[in-house]
N, C-alpha and C positions, 0 to 999 in steps of 0.2 A: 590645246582645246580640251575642256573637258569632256570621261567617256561617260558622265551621266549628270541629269538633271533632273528633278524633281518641285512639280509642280503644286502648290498645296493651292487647292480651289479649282473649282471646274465651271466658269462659268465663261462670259463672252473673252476675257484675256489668256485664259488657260488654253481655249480653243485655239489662238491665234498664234498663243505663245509656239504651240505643237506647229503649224501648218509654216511657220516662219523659220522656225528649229528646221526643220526639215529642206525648206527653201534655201539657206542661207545653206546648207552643204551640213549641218548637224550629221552624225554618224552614229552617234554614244546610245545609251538607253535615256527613254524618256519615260519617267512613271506620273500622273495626275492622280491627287489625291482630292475625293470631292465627298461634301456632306450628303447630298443630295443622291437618290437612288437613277438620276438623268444623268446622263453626256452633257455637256455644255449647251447650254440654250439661250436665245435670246430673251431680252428683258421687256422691253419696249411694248410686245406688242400683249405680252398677255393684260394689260390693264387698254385694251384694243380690241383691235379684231378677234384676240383666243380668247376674253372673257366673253366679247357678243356670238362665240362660237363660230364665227365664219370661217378660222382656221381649223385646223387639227394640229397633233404635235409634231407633225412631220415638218411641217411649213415653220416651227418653231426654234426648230436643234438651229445649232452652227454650221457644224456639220451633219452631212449625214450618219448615221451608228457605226460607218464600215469601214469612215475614215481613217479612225485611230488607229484600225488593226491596221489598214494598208501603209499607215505612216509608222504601223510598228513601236504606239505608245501604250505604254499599261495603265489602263483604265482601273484606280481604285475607288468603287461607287459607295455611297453608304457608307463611310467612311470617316470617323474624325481625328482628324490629328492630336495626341496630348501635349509631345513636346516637340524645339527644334533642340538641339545641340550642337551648336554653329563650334565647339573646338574641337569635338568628334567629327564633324559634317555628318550629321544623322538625323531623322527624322523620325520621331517616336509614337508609330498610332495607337488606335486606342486600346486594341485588342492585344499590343505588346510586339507588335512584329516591328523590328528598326530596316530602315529604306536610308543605306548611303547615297551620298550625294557629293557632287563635284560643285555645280552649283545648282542654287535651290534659288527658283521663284514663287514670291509671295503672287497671288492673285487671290485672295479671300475675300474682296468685295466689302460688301454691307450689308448691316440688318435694318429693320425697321426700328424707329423708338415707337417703345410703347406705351402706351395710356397708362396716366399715375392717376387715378381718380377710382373712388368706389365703385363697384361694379364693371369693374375694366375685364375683370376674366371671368367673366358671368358667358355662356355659352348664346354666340349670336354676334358677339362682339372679333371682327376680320380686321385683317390687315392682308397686304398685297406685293408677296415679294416674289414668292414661286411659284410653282406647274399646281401645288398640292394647295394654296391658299386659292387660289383661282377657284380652285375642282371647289374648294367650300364654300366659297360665295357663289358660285353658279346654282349649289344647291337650294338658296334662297329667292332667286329668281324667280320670281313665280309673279304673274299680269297681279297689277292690287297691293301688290308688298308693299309696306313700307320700308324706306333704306332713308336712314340718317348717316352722313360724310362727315366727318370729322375733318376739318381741313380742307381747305379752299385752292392747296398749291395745283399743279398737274395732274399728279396722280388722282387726286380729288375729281379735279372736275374730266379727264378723264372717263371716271367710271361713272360719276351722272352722268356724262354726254351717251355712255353705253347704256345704262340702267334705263333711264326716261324712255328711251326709245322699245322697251322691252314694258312698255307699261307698269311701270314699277313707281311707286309714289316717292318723289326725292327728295330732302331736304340735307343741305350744305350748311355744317356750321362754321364758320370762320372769326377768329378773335380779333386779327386786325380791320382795320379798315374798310379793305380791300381785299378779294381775294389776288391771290400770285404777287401780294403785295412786298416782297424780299427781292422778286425779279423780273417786274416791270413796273412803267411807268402809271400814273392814275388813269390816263388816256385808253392807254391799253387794257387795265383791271376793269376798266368802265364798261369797256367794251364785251368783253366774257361776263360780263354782270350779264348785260343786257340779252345777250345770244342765248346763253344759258336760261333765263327769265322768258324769252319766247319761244322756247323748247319745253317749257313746263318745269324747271327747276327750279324750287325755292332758296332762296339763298341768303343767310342770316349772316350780316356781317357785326364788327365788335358785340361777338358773343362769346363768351367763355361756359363751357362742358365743365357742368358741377359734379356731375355724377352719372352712372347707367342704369336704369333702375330695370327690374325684374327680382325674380327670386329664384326659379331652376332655368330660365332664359332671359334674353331682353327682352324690355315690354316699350320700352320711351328710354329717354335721352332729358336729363333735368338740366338747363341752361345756368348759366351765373345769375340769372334775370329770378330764378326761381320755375320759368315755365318749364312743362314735361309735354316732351316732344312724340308724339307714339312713336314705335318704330320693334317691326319685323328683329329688324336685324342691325347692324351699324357696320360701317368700313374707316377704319384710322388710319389716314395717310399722312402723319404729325414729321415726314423728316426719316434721314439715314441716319445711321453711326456707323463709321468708319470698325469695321472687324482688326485690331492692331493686338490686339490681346499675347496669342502665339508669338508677334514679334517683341513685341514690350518685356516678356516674361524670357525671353533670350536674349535680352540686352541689348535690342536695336532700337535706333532714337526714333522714336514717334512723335508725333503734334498731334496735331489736327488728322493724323493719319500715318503710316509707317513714311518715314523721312527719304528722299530717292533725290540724286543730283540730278540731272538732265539724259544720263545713261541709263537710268531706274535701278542705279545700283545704290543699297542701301549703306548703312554706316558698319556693317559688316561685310568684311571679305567672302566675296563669293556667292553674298546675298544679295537678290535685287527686289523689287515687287514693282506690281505694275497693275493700272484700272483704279476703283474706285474707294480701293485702301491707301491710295497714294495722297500723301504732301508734298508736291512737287515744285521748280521753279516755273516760269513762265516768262521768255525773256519778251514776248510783245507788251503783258501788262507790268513787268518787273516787278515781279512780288510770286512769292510761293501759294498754290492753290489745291485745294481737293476737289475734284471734279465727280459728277457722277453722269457720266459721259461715257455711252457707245463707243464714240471715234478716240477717247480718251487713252479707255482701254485697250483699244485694239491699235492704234500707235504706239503707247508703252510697250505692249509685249512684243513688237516687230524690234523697238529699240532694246529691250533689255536680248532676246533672242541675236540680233544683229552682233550684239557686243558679246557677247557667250561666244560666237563664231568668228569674234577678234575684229568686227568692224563696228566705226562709229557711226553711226546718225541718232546723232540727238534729237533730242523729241521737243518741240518748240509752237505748237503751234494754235492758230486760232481757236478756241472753244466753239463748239457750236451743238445744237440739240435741237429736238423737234418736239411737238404734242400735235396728233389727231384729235379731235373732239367736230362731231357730226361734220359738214361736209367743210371745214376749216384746215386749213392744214397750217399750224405756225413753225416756223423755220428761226430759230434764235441764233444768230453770230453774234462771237464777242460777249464781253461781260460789262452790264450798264449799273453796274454799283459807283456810286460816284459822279455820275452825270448832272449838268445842271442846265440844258438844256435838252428839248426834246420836239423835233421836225416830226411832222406827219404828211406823207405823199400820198396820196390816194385817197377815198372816201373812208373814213372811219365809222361814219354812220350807215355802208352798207357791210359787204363781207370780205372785200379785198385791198387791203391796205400797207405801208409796213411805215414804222418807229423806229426813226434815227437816234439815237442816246449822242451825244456828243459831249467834252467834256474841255473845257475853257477855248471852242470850237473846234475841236480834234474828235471826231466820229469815234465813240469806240465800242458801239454794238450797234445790230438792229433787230426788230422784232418785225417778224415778215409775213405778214398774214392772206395767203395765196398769192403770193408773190413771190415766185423763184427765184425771177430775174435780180431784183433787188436783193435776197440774200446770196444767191451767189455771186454776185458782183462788192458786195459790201464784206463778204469775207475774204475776197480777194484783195480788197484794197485794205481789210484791217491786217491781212497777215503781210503787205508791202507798208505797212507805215504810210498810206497816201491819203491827205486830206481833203475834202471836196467842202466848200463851203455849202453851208444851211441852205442858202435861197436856192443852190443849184438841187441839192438836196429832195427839196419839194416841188422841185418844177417839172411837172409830168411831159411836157411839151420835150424835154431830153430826155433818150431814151438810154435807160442804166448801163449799155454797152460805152455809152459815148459819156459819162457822167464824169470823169474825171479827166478829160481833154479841156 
């Protein structure tokens, strides 16, 4: 076993990596190396309850601040990595200090993509990925603002379901069709159309952002259409990119993400990564996927962790992810790319419903909107391989316990 590990990233997998290392009989030194001047924190809720302020940062961390020391990890905050040097085993920061290493976990996560259009870095114009982008958008929260959304996915509608509610004047711009249109069905996009729309958000769908317009701040938002949108302020939530850079530049195979078998060990000795810089397999949908998944992360680092300390559990399992937005709560199992039909159990036209994806009749997600039982029951039977047919599906008279009898 190795007597040291070093972790570059500190955020929900780095967290877990440590509390697993330690679980699993780890002994060695464990050093985290993170950009960010926090401990690892959760992601989920600051575009949530910590942008509506109902939380504070306590309720945020992983852990709490005191964990590290009692787990006896070296916390490097503020920090960025220049190089790895995987035939040294070394780690090279920025300020010149080298961190050996036995084995070394990736967990660097994602950034946001940013806006390519004129007036993209005019001051006024957010994005939403940390403790410190939150604290700037809250600055603009003021009853009256206007806020224009770039982006119709989650995160998007998200932060209108927070903003509107803070009297803030909202408009949503979205290019496709639909909004959340890459990850669910029309039924579904229809349905957040409408909720959204009787919450007081405007919602512009095949529009394409020409430009930002202002001159020492935003003033409006110019559409493809030619119209200018006012606007306070704007928030772009256009998508992740996979952070693989560090590993790419030290000769580890990347894709779509730094490249990881089923162990999260990468195509270098010694290297693993693990979370939302991961290209991984997936042996329920049989295909490799990058995930940007809570439960993602925090499974890779129990498997790359587990196998540092000589034992296997591969990592295999169901995807699944949430979005709060006002009093909704959707629960997503499985992935509905591919799907060619689509069951609806419950009222779609009130607020509790969920969306069977099924695909040459083989169920292989659902969309579960106040509906527990139906998600957790549907990711129990996607991570067994068990088919239920459609009609049973939608038949409320069976109760989701009994649905596959």
């Amino acid at each position: 076993m190795s007597d040291s590990v070093v972790i570059i990233g500190a955020g929900h997998a780095a967290g877990q990596a440590v509390a697993s290392l330690r679980q699993e009989g780890f002994e060695g030194t464990i050093v985290v190396v993170g950009e960010e001047s926090v401990v690892p924190y959760q992601r989920p809720p600051l575009s949530k309850k910590f942008l509506a302020g109902e939380i504070g940062l306590d309720r945020v961390l992983f852990k709490p601040v005191d964990f590290y020391a009692k787990a006896e990890a070296e916390m490097i905050l503020d920090t960025k990595v220049e190089k790895i040097d995987t035939a040294a085993k070394k780690v090279i920061l920025e300020e010149g200090r080298e961190l050996a290493y036995g084995k070394l976990i990736l967990t660097t996560g994602g950034r946001v993509r940013k806006l390519n259009c004129p007036g993209a870095d005019l001051p006024g114009v957010n994005y939403l990925r940390s403790i410190a982008d939150v604290e700037a958008i809250q600055a603009h929260f003021k009853p009256g603002a206007k806020l224009v959304i770039v982006g119709g996915g989650y995160i998007g509608l998200e932060v209108a379901a927070v903003a509107v509610k803070r009297d803030i004047d909202v408009t949503v711009l979205e290019m496709a069709p639909t909004v959340l249109g890459r990850v669910t069905c029309k039924e579904v996009a229809t349905f957040f159309e409408r909720v959204h729309g009787e919450e007081g958000v405007k919602i512009l769908t095949n529009t394409a952002l020409e430009s930002i317009e202002g001159d020492s701040h935003v003033t409006g938002v110019k559409t493809g259409d030619g119209d200018i949108i006012p606007a306070d302020f704007v928030i772009a939530g256009i998508g992740i990119l996979p952070n693989m850079e560090l590993a790419q530049d030290a000769g580890i195979d990347c894709g779509n993400g730094i490249v990881v078998d089923d162990l999260c060990r990468t195509s270098v000795p010694d290297v693993y990564a693990a979370g939302d810089c991961t290209f991984h397999p997936n042996p329920i949908y049989k295909t490799s996927l990058r995930l940007e998944s809570v439960h993602n992360a925090l499974e890779q680092a129990k498997t790359a962790a587990a196998h540092i300390c000589g034992k296997d559990k591969p990592y295999g399992q169901v995807p699944w992810f949430w979005s709060d937005q006002y009093d909704l709560k959707l629960q997503i199992a499985g992935l509905s790319q591919g799907f060619d039909e689509v069951v609806i159990r419950g009222d779609i036209t009130g607020r509790s419903f969920a969306a069977f994806y099924l695909k040459e009749g083989q169920m292989i997600a659902v969309d579960a909107v106040n509906r527990a039982p139906e998600f957790m029951m549907s990711k129990m039977l996607l991570q067994k391989g068990t088919n239920v047919p459609a009609e049973r599906l939608a038949d409320e008279s069976i109760e989701m316990k009994d649905i596959a009898k």
